[in-house]
Backbone as CSV, one residue per row, in Angstrom:
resi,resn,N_x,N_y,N_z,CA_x,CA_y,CA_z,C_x,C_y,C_z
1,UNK,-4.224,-9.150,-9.175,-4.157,-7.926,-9.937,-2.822,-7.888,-10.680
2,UNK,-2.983,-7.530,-11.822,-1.950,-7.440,-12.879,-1.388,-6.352,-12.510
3,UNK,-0.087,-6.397,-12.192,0.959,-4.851,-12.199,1.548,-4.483,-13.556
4,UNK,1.434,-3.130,-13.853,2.065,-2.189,-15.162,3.763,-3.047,-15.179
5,UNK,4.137,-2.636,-15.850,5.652,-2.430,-16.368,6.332,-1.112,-14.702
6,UNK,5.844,-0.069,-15.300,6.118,1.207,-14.452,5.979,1.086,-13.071
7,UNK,4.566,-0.145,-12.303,4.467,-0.394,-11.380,5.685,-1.297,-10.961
8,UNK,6.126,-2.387,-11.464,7.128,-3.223,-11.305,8.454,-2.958,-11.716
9,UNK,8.876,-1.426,-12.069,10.282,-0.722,-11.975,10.363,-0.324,-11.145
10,UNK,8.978,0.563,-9.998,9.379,1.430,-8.845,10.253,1.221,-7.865
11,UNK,11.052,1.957,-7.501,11.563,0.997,-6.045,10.523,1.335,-4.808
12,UNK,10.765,1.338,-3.509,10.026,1.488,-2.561,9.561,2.379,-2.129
13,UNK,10.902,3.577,-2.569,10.315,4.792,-2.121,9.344,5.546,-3.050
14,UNK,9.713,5.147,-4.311,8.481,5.777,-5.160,6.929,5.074,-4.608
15,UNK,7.111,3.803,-4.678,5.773,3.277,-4.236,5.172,3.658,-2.841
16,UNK,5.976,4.107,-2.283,5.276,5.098,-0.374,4.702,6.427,-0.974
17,UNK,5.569,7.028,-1.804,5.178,8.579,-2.636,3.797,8.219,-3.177
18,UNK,3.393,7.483,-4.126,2.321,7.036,-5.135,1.619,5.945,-4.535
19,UNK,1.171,5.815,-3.664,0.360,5.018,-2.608,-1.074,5.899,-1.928
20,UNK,-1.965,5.293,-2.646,-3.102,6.097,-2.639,-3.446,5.741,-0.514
21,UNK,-4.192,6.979,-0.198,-4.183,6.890,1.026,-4.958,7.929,1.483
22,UNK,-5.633,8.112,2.779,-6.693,8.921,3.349,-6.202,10.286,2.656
23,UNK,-7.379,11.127,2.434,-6.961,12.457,2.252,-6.500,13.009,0.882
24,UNK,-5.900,12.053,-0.244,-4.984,12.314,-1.325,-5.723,12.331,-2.337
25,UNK,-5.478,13.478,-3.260,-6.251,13.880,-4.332,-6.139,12.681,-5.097
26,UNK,-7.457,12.332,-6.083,-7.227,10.918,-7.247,-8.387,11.875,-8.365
27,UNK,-8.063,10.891,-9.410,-8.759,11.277,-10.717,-9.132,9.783,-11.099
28,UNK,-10.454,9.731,-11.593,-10.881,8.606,-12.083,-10.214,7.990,-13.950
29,UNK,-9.790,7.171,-13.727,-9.037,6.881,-15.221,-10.472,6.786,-16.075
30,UNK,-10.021,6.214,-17.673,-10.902,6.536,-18.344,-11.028,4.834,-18.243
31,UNK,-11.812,4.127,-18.220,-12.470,2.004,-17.975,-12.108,2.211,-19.113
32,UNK,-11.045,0.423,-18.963,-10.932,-0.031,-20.722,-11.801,-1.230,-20.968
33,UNK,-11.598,-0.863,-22.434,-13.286,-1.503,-22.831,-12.981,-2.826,-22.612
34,UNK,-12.157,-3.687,-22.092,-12.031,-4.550,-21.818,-12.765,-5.251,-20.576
35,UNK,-13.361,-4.399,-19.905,-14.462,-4.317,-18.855,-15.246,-5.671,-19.040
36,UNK,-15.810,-6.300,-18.560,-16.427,-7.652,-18.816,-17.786,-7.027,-18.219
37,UNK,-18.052,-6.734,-16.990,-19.588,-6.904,-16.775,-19.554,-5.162,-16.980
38,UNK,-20.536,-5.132,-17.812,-21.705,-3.677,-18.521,-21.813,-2.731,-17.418
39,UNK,-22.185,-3.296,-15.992,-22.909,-2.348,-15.023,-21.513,-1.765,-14.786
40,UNK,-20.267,-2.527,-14.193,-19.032,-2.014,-13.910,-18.613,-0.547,-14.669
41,UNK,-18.376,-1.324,-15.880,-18.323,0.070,-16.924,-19.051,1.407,-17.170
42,UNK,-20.122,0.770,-17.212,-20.878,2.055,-16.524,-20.982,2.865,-15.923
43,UNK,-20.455,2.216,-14.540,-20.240,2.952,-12.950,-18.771,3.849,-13.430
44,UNK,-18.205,3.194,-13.985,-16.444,3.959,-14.285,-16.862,5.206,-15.174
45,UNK,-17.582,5.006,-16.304,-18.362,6.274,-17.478,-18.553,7.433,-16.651
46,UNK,-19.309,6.739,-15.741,-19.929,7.739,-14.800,-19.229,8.678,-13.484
47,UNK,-17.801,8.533,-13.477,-17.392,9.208,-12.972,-15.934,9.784,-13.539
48,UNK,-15.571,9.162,-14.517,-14.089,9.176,-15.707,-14.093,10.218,-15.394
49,UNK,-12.855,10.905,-15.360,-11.938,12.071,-15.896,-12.325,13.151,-14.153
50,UNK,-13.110,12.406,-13.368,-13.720,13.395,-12.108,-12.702,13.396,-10.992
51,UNK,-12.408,14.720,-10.667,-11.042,14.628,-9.534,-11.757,14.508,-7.880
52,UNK,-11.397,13.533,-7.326,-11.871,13.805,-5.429,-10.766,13.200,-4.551
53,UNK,-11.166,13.192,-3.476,-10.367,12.869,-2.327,-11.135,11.613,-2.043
54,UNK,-9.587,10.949,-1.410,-10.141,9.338,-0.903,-10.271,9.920,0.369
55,UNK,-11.435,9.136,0.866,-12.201,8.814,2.248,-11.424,8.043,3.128
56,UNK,-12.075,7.073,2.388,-11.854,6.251,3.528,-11.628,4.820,2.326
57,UNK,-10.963,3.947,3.556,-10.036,2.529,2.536,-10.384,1.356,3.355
58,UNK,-11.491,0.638,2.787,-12.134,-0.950,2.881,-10.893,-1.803,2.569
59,UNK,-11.418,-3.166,3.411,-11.159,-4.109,2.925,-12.026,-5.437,3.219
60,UNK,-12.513,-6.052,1.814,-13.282,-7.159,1.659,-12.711,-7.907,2.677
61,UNK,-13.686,-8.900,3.081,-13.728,-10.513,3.568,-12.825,-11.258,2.796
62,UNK,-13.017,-10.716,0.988,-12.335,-11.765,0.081,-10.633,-10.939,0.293
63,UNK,-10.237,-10.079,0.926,-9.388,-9.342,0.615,-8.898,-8.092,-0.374
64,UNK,-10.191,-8.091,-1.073,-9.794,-6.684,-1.862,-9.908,-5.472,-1.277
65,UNK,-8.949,-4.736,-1.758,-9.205,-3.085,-0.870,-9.750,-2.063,-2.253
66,UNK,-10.523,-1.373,-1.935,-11.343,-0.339,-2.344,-11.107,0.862,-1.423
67,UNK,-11.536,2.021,-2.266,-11.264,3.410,-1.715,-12.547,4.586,-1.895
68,UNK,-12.724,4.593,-1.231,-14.385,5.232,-0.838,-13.461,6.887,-1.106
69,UNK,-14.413,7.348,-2.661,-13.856,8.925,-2.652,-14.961,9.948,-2.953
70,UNK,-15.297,11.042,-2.144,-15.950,11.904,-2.693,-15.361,13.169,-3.671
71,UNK,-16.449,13.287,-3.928,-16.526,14.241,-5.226,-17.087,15.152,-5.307
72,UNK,-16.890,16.601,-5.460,-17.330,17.818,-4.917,-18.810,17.966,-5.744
73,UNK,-19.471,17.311,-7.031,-20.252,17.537,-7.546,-21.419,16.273,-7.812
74,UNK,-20.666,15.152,-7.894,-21.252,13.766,-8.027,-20.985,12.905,-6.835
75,UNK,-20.907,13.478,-5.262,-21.048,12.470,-4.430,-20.342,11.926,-4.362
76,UNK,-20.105,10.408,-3.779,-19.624,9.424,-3.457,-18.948,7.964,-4.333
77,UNK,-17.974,7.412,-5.030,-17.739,6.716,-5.640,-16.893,5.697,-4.557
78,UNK,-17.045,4.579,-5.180,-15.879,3.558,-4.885,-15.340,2.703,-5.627
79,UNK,-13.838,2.558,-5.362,-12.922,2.163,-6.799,-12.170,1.063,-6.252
80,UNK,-11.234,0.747,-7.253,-9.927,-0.014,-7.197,-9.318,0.983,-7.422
81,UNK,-7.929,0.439,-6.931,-6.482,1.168,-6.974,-6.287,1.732,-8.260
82,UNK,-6.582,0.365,-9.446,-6.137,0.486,-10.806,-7.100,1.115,-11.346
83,UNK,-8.390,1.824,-10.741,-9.468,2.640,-11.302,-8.640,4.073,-10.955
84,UNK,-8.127,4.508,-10.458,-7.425,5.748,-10.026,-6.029,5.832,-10.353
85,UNK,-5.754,7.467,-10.354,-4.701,7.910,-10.683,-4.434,8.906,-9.212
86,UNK,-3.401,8.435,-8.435,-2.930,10.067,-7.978,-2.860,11.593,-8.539
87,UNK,-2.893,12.049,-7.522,-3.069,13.423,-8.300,-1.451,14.266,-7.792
88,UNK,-0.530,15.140,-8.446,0.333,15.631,-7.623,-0.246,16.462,-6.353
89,UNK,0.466,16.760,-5.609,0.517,17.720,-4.492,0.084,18.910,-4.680
């Protein structure tokens, strides 16, 4: 996974602050069209700009972690890190 600029200035303590985690409000970013497979993008359309709480936090066999979040109107989604935004306090 490619890190931002902003991600690779933080020091540590910002990154403990902005560390998505059980319980913490997120907002779905808007998918850039740079998206390669159609269905992916789709799934992101379909929940963009929607605020919920992370659940609960997988981790693949292959090692990726995902974040299981519901959503007070559309149910259940699951993301990447870089699909979400924290939300403040």
């Amino acid at each position: 996974m490619e890190r931002t600029v902003e991600q690779l200035e933080m020091n540590f303590e910002d990154r403990l602050e902005r560390r998505l985690d059980v319980g913490k409000s997120v907002k779905v970013i808007e998918p850039d069209e740079s998206v390669q497979v159609v269905e992916d993008y789709a799934y992101l359309k379909k929940f963009q700009g929607l605020q919920g709480i992370v659940r609960k936090i997988e981790k693949s066999e292959s090692g990726n972690v995902s974040f299981v979040v519901d959503f007070e109107k559309a149910g259940e989604g699951i993301f990447y890190e870089t699909e979400l935004k924290l939300l403040s306090r």
